[in-house]
Rosetta silent file (secondary structure, phi, psi, omega in degrees, C-alpha in Angstrom):
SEQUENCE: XXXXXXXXXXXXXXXXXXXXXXXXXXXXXXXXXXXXXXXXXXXXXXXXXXXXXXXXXXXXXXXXXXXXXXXXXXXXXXXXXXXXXXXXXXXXXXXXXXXXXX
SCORE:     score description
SCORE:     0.000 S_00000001
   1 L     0.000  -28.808 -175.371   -5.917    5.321    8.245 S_00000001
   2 H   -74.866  -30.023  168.975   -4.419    8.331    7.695 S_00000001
   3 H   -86.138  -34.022  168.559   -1.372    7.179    5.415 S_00000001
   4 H   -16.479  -66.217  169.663   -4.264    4.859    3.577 S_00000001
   5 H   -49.589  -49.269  157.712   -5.941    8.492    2.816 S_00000001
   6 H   -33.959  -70.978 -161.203   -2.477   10.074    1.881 S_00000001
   7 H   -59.340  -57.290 -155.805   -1.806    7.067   -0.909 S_00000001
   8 H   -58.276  -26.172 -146.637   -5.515    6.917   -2.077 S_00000001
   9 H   -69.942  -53.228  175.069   -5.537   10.930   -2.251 S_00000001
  10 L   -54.790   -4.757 -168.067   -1.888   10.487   -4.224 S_00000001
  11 L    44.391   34.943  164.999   -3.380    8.264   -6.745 S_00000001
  12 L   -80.823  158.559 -177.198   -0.794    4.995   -6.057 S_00000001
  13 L   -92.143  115.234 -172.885   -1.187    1.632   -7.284 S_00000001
  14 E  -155.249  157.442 -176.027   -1.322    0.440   -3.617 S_00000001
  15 E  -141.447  127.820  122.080   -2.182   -2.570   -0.494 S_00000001
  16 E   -82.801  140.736 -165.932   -2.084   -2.941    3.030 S_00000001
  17 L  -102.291  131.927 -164.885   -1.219   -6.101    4.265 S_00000001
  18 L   -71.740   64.221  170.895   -3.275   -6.731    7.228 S_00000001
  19 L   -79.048    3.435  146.728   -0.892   -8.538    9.236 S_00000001
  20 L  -161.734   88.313 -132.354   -1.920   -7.341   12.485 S_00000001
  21 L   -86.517  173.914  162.890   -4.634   -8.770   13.434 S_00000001
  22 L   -99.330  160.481  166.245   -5.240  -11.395   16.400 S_00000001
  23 L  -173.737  168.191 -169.932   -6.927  -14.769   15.933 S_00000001
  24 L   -69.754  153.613 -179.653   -7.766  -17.782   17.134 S_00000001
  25 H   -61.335  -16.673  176.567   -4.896  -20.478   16.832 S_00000001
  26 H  -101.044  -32.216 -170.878   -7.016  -22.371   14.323 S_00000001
  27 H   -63.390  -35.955 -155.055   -8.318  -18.803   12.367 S_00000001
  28 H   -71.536  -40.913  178.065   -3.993  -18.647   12.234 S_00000001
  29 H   -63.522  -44.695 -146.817   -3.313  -22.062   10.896 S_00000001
  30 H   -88.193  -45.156  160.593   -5.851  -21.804    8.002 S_00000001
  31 H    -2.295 -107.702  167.640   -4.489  -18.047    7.560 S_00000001
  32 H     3.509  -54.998 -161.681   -1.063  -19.877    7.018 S_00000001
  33 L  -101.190   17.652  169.663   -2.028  -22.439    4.708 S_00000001
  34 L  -110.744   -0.154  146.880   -4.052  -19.915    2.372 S_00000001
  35 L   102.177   16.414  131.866   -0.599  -18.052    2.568 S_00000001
  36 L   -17.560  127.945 -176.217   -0.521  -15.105    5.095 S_00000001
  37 L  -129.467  105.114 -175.985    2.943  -14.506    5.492 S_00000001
  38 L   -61.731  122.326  178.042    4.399  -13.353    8.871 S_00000001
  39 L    96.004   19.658 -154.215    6.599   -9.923    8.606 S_00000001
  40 L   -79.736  136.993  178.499    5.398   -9.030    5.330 S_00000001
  41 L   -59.018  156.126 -150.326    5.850   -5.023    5.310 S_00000001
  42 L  -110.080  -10.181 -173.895    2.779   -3.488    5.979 S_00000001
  43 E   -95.722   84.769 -170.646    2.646   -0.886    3.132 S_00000001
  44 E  -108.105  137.974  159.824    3.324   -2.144   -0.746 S_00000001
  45 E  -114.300  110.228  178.126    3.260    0.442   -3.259 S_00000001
  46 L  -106.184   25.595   92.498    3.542   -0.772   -6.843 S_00000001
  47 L     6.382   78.574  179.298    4.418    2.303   -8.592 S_00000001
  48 L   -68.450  178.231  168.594    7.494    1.282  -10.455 S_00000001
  49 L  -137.844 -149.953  179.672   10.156    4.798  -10.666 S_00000001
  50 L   -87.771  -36.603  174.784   13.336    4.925  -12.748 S_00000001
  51 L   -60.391 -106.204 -113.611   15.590    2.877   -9.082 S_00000001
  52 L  -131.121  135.592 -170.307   12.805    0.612   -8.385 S_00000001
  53 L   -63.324  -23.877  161.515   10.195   -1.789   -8.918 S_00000001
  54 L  -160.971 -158.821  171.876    8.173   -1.017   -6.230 S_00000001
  55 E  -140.647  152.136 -174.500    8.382    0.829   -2.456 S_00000001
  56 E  -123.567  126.704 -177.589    7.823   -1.178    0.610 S_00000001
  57 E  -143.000  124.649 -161.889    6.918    0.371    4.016 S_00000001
  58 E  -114.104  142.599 -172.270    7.041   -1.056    6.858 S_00000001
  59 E   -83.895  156.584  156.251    4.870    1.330    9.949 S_00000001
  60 L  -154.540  139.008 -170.791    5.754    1.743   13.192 S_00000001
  61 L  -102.324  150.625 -166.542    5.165    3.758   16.228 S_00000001
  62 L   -81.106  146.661    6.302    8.426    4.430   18.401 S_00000001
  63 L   -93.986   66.211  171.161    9.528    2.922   20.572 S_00000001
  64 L   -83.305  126.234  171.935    8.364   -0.001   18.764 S_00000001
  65 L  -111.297  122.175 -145.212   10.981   -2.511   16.582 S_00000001
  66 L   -57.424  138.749  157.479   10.845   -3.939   13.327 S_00000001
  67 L   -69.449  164.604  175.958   11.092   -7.702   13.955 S_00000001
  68 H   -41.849  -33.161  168.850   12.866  -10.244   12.805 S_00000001
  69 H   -81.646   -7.848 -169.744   10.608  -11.677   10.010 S_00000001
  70 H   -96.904  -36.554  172.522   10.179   -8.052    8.932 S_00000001
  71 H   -41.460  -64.227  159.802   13.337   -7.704    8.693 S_00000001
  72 H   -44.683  -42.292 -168.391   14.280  -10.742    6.772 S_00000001
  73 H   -81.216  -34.827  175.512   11.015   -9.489    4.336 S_00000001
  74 H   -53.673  -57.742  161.862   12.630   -5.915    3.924 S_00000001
  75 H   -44.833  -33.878  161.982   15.912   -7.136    3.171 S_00000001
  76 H   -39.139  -64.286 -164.677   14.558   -9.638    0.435 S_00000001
  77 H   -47.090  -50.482 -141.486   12.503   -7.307   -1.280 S_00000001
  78 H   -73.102  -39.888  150.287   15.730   -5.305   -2.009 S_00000001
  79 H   -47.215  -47.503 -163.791   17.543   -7.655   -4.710 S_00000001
  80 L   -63.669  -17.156 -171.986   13.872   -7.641   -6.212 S_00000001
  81 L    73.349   50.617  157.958   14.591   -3.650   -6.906 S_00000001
  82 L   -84.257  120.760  160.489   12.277   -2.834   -4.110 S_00000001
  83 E   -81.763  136.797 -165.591   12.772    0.137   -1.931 S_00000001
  84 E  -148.365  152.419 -153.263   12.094   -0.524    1.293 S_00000001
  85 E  -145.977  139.727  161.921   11.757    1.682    4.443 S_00000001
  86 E  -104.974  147.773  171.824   10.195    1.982    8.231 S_00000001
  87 E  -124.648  116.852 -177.458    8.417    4.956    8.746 S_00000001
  88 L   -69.758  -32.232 -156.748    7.410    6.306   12.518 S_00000001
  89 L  -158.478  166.520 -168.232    4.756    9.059   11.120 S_00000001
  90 H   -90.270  -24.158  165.320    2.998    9.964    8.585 S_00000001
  91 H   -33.995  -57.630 -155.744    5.232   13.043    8.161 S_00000001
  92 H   -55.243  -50.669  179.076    7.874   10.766    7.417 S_00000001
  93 H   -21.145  -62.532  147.324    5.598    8.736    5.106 S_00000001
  94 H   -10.755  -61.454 -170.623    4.829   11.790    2.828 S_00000001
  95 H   -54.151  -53.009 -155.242    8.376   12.524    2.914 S_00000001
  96 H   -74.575  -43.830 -160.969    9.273    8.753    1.377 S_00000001
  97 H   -98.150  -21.920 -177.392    6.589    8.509   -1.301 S_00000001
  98 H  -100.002   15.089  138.842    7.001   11.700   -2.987 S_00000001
  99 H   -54.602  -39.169 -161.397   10.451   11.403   -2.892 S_00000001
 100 H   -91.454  -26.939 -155.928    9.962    7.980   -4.267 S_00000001
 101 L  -103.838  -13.320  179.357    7.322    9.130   -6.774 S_00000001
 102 L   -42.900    0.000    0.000    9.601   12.016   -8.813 S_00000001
């Protein structure tokens, strides 16, 4: 909630995608076919800069490890001119977008 507060505060064009919630095995299938996408970063910032089309963040608290589909979605993004980054804290967070926002 706290980087949420950061972005709105910052005035970004911004989403989180709620990816991670629990549900029932049927709430997951319809999820799925209305197009929920597993490993989707959890942060999108659409704020192009002069590098990149947008910034992608994915959160995490240590020791925690981005997975495999998140992986695969970070690396995508990056051909796309996407930046795309895990962040531990919100410190770091801070650090990323107004770096990213100059």
């Amino acid at each position: 909630m706290a980087v949420a507060q950061y972005l709105d505060l910052r005035g970004v064009l911004w989403c989180h995608v709620a990816n991670e919630r629990r549900t029932s095995i049927q709430s997951g299938v319809r999820l799925k076919k209305k197009g929920v996408k597993s490993g989707v970063p959890d942060v999108l910032i659409f704020n192009p800069n002069c590098h990149y089309s947008g910034l992608a963040i994915e959160l995490k608290i240590k020791p925690n490890k981005v997975s495999a589909n998140q992986k695969v979605w970070l690396e995508s993004l990056k051909p796309m001119r996407w930046r795309t980054e895990v962040c531990y804290s919100l410190d770091e967070v801070i650090e990323l977008v107004e770096f990213y926002l100059i």
